[in-house]
ChimeraX commands (.cxc) that place a marker at each C-alpha (Angstrom):
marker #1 position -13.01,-1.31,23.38 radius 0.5
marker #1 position -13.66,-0.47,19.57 radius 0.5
marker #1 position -10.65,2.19,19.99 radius 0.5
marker #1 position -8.60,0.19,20.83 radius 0.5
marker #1 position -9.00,-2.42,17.77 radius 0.5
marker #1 position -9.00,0.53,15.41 radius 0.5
marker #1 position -5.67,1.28,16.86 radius 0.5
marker #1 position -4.61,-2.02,16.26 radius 0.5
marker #1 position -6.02,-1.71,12.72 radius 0.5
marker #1 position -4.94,1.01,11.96 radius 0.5
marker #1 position -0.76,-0.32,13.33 radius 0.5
marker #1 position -1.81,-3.32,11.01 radius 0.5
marker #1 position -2.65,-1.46,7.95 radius 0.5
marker #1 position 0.23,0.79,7.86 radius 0.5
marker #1 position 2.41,-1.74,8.46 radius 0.5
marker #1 position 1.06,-3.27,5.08 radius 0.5
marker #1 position 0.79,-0.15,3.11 radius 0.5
marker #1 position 4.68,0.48,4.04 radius 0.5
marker #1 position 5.89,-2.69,2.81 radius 0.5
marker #1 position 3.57,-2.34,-0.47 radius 0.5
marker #1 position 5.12,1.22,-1.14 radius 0.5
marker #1 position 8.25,-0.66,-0.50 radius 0.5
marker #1 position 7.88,-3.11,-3.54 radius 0.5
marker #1 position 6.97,-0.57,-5.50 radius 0.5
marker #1 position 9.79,1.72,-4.59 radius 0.5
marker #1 position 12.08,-1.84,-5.62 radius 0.5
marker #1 position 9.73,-2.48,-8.74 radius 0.5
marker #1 position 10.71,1.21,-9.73 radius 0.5
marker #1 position 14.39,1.11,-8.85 radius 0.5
marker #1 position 14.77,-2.18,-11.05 radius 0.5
marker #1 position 12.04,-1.80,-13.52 radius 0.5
marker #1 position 14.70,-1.09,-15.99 radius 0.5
marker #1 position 16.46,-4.50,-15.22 radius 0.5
marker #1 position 13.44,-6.41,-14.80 radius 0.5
marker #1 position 13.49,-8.43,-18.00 radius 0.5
marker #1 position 17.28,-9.77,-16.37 radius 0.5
marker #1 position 15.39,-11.12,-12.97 radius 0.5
marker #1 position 15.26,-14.57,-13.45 radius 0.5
marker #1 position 15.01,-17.50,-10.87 radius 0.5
marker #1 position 18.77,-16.53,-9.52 radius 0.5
marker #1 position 18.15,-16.42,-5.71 radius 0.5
marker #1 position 20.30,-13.57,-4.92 radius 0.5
marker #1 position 18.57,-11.49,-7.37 radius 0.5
marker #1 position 15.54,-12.25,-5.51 radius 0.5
marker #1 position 16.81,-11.14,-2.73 radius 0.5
marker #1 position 18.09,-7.64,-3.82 radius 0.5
marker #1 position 14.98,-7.25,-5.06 radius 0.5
marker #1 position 13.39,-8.17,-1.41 radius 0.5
marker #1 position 15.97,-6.40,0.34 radius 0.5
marker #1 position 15.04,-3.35,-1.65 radius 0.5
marker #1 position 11.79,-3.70,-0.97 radius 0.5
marker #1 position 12.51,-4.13,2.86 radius 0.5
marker #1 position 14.77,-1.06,2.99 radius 0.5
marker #1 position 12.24,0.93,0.87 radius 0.5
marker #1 position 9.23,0.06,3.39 radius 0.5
marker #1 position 11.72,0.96,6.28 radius 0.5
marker #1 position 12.26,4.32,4.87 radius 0.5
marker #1 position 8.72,4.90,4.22 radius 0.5
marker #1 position 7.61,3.82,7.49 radius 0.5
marker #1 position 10.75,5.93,9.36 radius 0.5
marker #1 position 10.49,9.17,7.28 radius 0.5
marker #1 position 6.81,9.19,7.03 radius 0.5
marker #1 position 5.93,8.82,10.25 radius 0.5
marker #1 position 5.05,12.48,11.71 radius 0.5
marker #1 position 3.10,13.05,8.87 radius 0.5
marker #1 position 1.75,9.88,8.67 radius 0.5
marker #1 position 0.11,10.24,12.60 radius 0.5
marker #1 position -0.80,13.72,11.47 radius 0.5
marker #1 position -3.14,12.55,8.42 radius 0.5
marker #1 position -4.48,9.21,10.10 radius 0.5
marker #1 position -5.61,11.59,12.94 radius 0.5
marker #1 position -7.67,13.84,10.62 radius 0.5
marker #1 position -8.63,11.20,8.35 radius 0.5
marker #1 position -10.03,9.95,11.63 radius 0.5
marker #1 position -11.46,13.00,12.89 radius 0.5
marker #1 position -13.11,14.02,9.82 radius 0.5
marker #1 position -14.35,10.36,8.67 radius 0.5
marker #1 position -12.61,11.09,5.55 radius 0.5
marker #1 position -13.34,7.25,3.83 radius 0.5
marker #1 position -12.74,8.80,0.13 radius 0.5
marker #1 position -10.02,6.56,-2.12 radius 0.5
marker #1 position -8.57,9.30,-3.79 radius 0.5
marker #1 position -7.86,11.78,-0.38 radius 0.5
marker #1 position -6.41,8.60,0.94 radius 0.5
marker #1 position -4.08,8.40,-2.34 radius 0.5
marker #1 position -3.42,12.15,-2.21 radius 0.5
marker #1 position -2.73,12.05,1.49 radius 0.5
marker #1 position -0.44,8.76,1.04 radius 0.5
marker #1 position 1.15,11.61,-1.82 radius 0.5
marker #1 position 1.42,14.15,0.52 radius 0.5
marker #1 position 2.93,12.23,2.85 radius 0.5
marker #1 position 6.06,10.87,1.40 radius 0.5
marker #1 position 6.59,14.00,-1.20 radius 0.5
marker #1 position 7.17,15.40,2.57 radius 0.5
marker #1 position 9.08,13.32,3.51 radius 0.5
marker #1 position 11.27,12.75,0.53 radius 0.5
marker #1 position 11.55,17.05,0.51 radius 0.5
marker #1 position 11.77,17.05,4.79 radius 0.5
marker #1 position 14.84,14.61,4.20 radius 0.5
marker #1 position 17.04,16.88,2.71 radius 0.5
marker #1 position 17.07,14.90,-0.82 radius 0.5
marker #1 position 17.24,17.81,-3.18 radius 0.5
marker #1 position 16.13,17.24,-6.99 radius 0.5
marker #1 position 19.65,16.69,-9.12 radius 0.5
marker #1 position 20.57,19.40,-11.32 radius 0.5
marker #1 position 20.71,18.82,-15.03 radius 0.5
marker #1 position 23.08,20.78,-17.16 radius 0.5
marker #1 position 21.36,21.71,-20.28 radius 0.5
marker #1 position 22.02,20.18,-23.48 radius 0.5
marker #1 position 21.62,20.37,-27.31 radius 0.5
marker #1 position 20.81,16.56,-27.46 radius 0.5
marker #1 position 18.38,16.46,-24.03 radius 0.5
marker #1 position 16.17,18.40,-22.43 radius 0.5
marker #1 position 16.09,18.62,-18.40 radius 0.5
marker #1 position 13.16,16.41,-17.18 radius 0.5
marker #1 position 10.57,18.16,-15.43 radius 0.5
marker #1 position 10.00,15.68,-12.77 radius 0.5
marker #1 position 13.27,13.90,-11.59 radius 0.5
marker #1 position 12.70,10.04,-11.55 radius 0.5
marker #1 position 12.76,9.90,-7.84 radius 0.5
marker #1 position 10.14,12.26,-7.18 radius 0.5
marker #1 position 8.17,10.07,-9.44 radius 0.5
marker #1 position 9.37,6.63,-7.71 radius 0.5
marker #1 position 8.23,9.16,-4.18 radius 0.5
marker #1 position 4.64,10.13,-5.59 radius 0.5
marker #1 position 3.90,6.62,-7.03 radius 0.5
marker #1 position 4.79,4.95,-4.02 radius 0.5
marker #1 position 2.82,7.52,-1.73 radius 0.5
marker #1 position -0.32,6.66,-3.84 radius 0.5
marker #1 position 0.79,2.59,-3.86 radius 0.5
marker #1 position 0.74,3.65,0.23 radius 0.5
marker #1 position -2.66,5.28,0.20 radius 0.5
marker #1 position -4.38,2.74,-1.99 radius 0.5
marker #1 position -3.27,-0.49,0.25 radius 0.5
marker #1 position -3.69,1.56,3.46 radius 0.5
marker #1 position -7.73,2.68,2.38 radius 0.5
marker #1 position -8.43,-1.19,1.94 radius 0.5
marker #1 position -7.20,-2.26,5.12 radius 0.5
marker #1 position -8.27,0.49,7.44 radius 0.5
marker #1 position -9.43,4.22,5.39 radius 0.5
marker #1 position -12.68,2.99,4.15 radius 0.5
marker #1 position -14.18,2.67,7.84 radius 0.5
marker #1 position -12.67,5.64,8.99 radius 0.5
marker #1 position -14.44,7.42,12.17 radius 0.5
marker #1 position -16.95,4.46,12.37 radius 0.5
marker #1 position -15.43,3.61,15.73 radius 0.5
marker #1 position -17.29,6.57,17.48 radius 0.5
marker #1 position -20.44,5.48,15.95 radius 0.5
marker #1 position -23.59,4.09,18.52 radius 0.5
marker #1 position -24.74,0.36,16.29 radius 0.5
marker link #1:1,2 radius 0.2
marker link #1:2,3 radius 0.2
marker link #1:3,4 radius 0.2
marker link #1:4,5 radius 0.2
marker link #1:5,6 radius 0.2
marker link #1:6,7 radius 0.2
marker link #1:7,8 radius 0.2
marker link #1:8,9 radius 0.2
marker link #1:9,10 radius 0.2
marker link #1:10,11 radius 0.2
marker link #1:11,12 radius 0.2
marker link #1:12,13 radius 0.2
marker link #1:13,14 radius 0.2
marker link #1:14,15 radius 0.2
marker link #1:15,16 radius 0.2
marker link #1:16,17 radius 0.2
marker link #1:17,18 radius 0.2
marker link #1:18,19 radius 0.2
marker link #1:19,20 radius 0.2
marker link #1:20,21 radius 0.2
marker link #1:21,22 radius 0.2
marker link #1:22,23 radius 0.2
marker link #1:23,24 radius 0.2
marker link #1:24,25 radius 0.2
marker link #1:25,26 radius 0.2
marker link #1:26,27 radius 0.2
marker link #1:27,28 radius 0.2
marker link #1:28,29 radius 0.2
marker link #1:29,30 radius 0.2
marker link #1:30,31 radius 0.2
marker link #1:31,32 radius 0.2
marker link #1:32,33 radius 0.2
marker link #1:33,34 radius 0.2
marker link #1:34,35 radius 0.2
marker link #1:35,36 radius 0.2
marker link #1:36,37 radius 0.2
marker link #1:37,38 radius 0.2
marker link #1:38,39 radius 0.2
marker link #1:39,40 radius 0.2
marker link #1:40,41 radius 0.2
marker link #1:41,42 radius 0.2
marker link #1:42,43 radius 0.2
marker link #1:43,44 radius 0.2
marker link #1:44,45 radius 0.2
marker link #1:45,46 radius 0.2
marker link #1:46,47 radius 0.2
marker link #1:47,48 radius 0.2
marker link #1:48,49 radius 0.2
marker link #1:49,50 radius 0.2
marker link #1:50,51 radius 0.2
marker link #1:51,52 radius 0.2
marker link #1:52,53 radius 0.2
marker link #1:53,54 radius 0.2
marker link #1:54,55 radius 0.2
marker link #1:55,56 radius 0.2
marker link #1:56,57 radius 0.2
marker link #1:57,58 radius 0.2
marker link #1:58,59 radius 0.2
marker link #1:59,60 radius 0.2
marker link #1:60,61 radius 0.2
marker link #1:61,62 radius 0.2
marker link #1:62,63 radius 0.2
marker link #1:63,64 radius 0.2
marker link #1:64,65 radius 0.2
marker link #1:65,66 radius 0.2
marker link #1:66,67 radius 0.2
marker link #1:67,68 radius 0.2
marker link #1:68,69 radius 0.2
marker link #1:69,70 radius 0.2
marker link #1:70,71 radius 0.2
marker link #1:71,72 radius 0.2
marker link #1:72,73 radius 0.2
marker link #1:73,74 radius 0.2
marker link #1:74,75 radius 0.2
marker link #1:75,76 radius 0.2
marker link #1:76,77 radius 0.2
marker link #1:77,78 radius 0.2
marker link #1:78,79 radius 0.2
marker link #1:79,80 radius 0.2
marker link #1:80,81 radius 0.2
marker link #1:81,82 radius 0.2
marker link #1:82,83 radius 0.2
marker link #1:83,84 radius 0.2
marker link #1:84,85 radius 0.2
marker link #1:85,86 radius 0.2
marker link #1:86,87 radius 0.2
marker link #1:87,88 radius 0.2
marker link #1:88,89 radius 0.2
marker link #1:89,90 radius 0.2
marker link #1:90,91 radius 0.2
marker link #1:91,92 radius 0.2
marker link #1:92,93 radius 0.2
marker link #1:93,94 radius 0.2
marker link #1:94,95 radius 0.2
marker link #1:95,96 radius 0.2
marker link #1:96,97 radius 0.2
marker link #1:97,98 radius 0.2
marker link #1:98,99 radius 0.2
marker link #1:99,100 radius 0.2
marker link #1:100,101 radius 0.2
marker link #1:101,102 radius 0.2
marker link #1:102,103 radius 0.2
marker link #1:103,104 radius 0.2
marker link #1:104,105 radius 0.2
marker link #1:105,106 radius 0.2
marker link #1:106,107 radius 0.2
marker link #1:107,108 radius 0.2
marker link #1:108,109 radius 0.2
marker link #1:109,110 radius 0.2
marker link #1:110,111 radius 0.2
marker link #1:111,112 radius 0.2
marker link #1:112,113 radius 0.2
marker link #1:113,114 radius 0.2
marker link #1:114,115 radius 0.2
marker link #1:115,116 radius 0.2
marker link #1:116,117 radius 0.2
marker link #1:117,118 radius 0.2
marker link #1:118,119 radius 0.2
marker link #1:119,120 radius 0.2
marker link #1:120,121 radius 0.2
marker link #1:121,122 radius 0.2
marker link #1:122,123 radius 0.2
marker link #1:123,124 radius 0.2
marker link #1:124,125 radius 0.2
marker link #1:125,126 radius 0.2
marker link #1:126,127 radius 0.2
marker link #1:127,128 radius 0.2
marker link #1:128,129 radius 0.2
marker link #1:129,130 radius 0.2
marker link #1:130,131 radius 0.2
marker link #1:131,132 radius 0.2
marker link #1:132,133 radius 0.2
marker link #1:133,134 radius 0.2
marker link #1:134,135 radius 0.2
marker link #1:135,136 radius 0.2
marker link #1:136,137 radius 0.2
marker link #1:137,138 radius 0.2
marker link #1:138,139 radius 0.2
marker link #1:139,140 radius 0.2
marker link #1:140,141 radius 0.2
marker link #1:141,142 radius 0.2
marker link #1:142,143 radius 0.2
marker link #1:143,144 radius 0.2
marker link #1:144,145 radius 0.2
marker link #1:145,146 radius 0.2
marker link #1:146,147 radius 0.2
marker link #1:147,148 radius 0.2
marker link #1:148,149 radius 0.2
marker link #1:149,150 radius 0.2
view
């Protein structure tokens, strides 16, 4: 019986930690706006409706590897923040790469350099860490305690 509540857990938590990597895939789409959100209700619901197609993408492209690292996570009783972060990382830099979304190419310039990092890798990494963090409080900190005699 405890398996089958971790399952249901575990469905809750990344259910959670996809729509929190949602928000902050919106929060890093419109940071640059952000000062211009004000109480207008169809700004509100960009923003939402950002956050909602972000969390769908997360949940859709991530999902292989996300089964693959909840299993060994699982497995190995891995309960540690930061492999939770880095596997939340992991997981949607794979994604994002397993997608097809190539980094743009920059033409160089006298006036700019080429970034190192393109701002959507960032916005990928940041919310695979947002993704990790939110999905070790609801369900990675009690990892593998389900095959555990009390």
């Amino acid at each position: 019986m405890s398996l089958i509540g971790r399952i249901f857990v575990i469905i809750f938590a990344v259910i959670l930690a996809s729509l929190a990597a949602g928000v902050a895939i919106a929060v890093g789409l419109l940071g640059p706006q952000w000062h211009s959100v004000s109480g207008d209700p169809v700004e509100r619901v960009f923003f939402w409706g950002t956050a909602f197609i972000g969390a769908t993408g997360t949940g859709a492209l991530g999902l292989l590897p996300m089964f693959i690292l909840i299993a060994l996570g699982e497995a190995f009783k891995v309960r540690s923040l930061a492999l939770n972060m880095l596997g939340g990382v992991a997981m949607l830099l794979l994604s994002y790469y397993g997608a097809g979304f190539a980094p743009p190419s920059y033409e160089e310039s006298i006036d700019h350099a080429p970034p190192i990092v393109s701002h959507d890798l960032q916005l990928a990494a940041a919310a695979g860490a947002v993704f990790g963090l939110v999905y070790w409080l609801l369900a990675g900190r009690n990892a593998g305690r389900w095959r555990e005699r009390v």
